[in-house]
N, C-alpha and C positions, 0 to 999 in steps of 0.2 A: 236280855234280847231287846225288851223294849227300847232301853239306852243307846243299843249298837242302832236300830233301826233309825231313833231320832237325829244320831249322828249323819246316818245315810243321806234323811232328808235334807237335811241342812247343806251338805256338801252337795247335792243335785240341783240343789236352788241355785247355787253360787254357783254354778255351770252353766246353767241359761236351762236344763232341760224342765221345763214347765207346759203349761198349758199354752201358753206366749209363743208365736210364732219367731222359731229362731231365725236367726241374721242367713240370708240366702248368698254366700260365699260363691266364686268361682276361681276353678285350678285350671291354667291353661296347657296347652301341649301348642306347640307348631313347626316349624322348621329347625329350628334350633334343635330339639329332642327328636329330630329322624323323621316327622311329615314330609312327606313330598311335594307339597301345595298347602298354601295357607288358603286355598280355596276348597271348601268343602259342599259338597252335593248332598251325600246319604251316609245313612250309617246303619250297621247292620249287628248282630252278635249273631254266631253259629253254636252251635251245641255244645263245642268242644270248651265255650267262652271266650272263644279269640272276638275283638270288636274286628269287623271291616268298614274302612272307610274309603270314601269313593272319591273322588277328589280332578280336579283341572288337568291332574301332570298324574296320573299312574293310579292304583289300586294299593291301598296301605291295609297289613294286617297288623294289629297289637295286639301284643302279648300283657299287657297291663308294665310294662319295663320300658321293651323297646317296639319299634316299628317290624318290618318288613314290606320294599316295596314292589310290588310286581309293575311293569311296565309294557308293551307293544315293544317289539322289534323288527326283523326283517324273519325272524322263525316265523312260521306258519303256527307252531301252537303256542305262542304268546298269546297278549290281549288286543284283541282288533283295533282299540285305540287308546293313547294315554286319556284321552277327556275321556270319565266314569260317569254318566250321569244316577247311576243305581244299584246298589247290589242290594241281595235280596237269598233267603237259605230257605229252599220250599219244603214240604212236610217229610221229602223222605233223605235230609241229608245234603243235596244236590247245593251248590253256590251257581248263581246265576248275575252274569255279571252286565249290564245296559254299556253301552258306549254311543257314542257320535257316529261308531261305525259297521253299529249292530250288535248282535246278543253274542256273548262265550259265558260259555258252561266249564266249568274248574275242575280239575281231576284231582282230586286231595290226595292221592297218591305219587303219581306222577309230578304234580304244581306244571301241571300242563292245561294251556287252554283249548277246547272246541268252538270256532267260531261259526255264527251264523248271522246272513245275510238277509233282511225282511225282504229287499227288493232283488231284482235279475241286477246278474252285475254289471249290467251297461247299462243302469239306472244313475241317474245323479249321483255325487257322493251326496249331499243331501238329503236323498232320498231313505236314505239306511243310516238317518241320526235317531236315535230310540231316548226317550225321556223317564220311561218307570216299567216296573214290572211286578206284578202281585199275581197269589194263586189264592183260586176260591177253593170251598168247601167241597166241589170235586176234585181237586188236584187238576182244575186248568190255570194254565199261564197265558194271564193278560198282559201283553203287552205294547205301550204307549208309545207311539211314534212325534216325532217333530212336527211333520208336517205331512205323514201319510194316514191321519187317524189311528183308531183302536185296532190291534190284532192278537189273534190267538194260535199261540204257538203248539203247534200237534209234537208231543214228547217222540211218539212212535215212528213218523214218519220225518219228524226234524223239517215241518213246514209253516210257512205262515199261513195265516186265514185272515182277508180282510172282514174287518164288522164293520155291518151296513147300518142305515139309518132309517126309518119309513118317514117319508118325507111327505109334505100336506098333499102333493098329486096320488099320493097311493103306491108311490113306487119305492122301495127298498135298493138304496143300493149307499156304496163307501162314504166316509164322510170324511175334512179333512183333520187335523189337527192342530195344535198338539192336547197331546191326551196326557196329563199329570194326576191330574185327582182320579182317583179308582176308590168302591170302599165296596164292598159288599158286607149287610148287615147282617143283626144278631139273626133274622129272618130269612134271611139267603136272599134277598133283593139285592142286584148287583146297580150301580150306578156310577155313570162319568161325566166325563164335561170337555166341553167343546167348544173354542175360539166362538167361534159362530151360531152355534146349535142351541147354547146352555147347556142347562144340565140336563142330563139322557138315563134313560132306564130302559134295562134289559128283559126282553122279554122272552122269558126262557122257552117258551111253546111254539113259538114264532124262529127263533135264532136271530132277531135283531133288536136294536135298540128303539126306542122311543121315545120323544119330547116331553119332560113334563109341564103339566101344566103348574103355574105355582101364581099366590096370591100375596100381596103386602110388599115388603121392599126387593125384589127380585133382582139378584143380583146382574149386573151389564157389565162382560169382560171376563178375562182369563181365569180361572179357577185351579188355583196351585194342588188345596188339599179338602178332604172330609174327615169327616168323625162322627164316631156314632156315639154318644154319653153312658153313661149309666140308666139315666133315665128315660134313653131309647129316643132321645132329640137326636137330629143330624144336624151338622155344623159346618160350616163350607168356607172355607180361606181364601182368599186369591189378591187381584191387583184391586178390586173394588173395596176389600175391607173382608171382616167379618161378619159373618152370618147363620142365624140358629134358625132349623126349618121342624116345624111340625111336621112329621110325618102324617100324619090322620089326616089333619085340617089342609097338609099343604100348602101352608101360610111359613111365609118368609119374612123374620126382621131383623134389623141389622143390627148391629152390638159395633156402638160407638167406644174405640179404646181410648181416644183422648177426646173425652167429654167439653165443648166450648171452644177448641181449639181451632175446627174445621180444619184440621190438617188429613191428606189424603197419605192412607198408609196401608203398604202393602202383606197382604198378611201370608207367610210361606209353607207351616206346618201347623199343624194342629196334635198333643198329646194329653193325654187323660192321667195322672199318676194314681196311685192303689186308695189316695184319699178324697179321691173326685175330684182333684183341683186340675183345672184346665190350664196347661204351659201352649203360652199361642205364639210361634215364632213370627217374626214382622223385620222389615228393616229399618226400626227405629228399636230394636231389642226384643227383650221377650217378656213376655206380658203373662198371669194370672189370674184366673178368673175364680171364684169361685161362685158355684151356681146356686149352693145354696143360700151360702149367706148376699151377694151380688157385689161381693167387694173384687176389685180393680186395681190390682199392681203392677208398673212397670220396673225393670230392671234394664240400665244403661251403663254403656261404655262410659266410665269416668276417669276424665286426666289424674292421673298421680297416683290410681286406686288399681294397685293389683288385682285386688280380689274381686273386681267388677269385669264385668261382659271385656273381651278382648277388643271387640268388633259390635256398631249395631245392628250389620246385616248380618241376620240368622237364615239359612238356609233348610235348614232341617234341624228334627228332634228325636232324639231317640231313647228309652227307657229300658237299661240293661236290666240282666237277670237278677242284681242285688240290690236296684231299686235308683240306681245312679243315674243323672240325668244329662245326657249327653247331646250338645249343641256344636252345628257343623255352622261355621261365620266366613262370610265373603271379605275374604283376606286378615282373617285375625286367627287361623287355626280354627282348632275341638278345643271347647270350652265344656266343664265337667261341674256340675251341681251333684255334693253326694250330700241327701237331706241327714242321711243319720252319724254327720260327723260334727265332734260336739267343737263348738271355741271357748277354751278356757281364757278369764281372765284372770292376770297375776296380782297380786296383792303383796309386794312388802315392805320393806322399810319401818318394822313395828317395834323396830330394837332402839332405844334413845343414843346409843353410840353408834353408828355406822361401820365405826372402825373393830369393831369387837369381831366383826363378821361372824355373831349369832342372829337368826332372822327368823326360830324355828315355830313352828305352830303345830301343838299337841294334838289339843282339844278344839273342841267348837259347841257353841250354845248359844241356840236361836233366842230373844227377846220373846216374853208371853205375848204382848201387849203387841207391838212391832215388828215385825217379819223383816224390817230391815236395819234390825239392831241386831249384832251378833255379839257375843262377848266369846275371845280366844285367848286360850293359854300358851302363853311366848314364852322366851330367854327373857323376856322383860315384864312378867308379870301376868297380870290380868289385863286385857287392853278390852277397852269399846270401842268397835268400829261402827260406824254408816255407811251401810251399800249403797245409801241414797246419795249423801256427799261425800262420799271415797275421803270420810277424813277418821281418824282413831283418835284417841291418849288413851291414857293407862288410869284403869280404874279409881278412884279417890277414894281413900280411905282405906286401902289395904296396902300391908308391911312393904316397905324394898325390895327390890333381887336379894340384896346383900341377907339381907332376915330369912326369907320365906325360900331361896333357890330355885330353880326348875319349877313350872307350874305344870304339873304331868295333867293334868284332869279337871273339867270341867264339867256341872251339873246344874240346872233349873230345876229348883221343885217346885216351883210358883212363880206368880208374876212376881212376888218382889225377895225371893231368898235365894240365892245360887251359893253350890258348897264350890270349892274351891281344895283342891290334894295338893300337895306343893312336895316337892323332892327333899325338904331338909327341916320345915316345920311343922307337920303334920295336916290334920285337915283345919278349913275355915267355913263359918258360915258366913254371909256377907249378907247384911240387910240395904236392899239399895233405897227403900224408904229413909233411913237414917244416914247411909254410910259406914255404920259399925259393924266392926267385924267381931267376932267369938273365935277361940282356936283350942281344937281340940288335938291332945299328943298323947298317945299310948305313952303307958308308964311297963316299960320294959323290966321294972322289976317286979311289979305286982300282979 
């Protein structure tokens, strides 16, 4: 057992799965594989585990295969518009869909939509472009307008409510928007943000919102996203940068992502994965933060590099059910991070004839002393390789192919003895102090 298990390790080493932060890959999807738009808004997963993504030109469902696209037409129960700005699956099943041209509600049965209108319909079109939608801890639906502020959509009666503001005269009344960032925390404190107002909090005893007051680098300007952490910080994105806010203190500072550079970058989504590490979408890529340790990664679109960002404007983030991390980019498609998928590297050429087309590798046996000496049993003997410098030869001081055959099996019993089984000579012990070997062969008559 013990033997099976040191094999295990050895073979997980040489996979990259360690303690070592492995290589952060991305898979992309876009036009070409059935998206309707390489422009991406939101993305959502429903219960059933279908992804929906929200997109410029239509509503996309994935199956993890293929697409499906829903689209607006001249039906009355289609989608009010092909621009998506949002979708969103509230606690009881429901898909709820934002448009440029007002809110529709999805009939999973039918794949028919119910549309609704925030404003009277001899309001601007304008006036009934909707930017986000979120439900709190009561099962309300808040929902973000363009430029008519925050409103709340009554399920029962299928109407809107405008949310007011208390403004320094004492008066409470609408405010404008647009309204993107919503978060209500682990506390049920609900909070948004306002072109003009800042950031705003709800005062649930009153039924409006309020101005906060806030201290240190306060952000000035459009505020896309929030987050609340693990550790009950709140985190604010927008066109100013990033920003982590004390709740207590109410103190605001800003989290420069490219530290000397003075470059101004806008930051669009903000996601937390199951290991605390902060994915902060921006349109220069997507950035990691980690808060404990305070280290600082960015990931970018590179020429010639598939497996790099498609696009470096990211739009949104999203964190499926099996832990996949999925990014919506401004004309590069969904871009797809899945942490727990391994990249093997290949290793061969350990045959001294190429032409033989034997390549095979039995055994494995880690070095006592160096972790990046392996010694493998080939078609070609005993080989030492270095993971360090990707270079091998063949052991010295032990017999031929032609002598010893097949090396079925390989052993360390110390830093300097390893047994060696061989297909046709029996076993060896191999002193790599000296180079000499010992060979041991049952006597099949005795």
């Amino acid at each position: 057992m013990q033997r099976f298990l040191t094999f295990i390790t050895v073979i997980l080493s040489i996979a990259g799965i360690s303690n070592a932060q492995a290589p952060v890959t991305f898979d992309h999807l876009g036009v070409p594989q059935g998206l309707s738009s390489s422009n991406i808004r939101n993305i959502c997963q429903d219960r059933y585990g279908f992804l929906w993504i929200a997109t410029d030109d239509g509503l996309n469902r994935y199956d993890g295969y293929q697409f499906k696209v829903f689209k607006s037409s001249e039906d009355s129960l289609s989608l009010s518009d092909n621009r998506i700005s949002w979708v969103m699956e509230d606690s009881e099943g429901v898909l709820w869909v934002v448009t440029q041209s007002g809110l529709s509600r999805w009939n999973r049965e039918t794949e028919e939509f119910t549309n609704f209108q925030p404003e009277p319909s001899s309001a601007q079109a304008t006036d009934q472009w909707l930017v986000g939608i979120h439900e709190d801890g009561h099962k309300r639906l808040w929902v973000g307008s363009r430029f008519r502020g925050l409103k709340r959509f009554n399920r029962n009666d299928e109407t809107f409510e405008a949310m007011k503001l208390l403004y320094p005269d004492g008066i409470a009344r609408a405010f404008g928007g647009p309204n993107i960032a919503f978060i209500e925390t682990a506390s049920g404190e609900i909070f948004t943000a306002s072109w003009n107002e800042g950031i705003l909090k709800f005062n649930e005893e009153k039924q409006y919102f309020e101005s906060v007051e806030l201290k240190g680098d306060v952000p000035k300007g459009f505020l896309f996203a929030f987050h609340e952490d693990k550790t009950g910080s709140l985190w604010a994105g927008g066109a100013p940068g990033l920003f982590r806010i004390d709740p207590q203190r109410r103190y605001v500072e800003a989290v420069d992502l490219l530290p000397g550079q003075k470059k101004a970058i806008q930051v669009t989504s903000i996601l937390e994965d199951n290991e605390g590490l902060l994915w902060i979408s921006t349109d220069m890529g997507v950035f990691t933060y980690n808060i404990k340790t305070d280290i600082l990664r960015q990931y970018k679109s590179i020429a010639n590099n598939p497996t790099s960002l498609s696009e470096n404007a990211i739009w949104t983030a999203y964190m499926d059910q099996f832990e996949i991390l999925w990014f919506g980019t401004v004309g590069g498609g969904l871009n797809k991070y899945d942490p727990q998928k391994i990249a093997f590297s290949s290793y061969t050429d350990f045959n001294s004839d190429p032409e033989s087309g034997k390549d095979g590798v039995y055994s494995i046996a880690q070095d006592f002393t160096d972790p990046n000496i392996l010694y493998l049993s080939t078609d070609n003997g005993v080989v030492y390789f270095n993971r360090k410098t990707n270079t091998h030869t063949r052991l010295k001081g032990m017999p031929s192919f032609e002598e010893t055959g097949v090396i079925n099996d390989i052993l360390m019993e110390n830093k300097n003895i390893i047994w060696i089984a061989s297909n046709s000579a029996g076993l060896y012990r191999y002193d790599l102090r000296s180079g000499k070997t010992e060979n041991y062969k049952a006597d099949l008559y005795n």
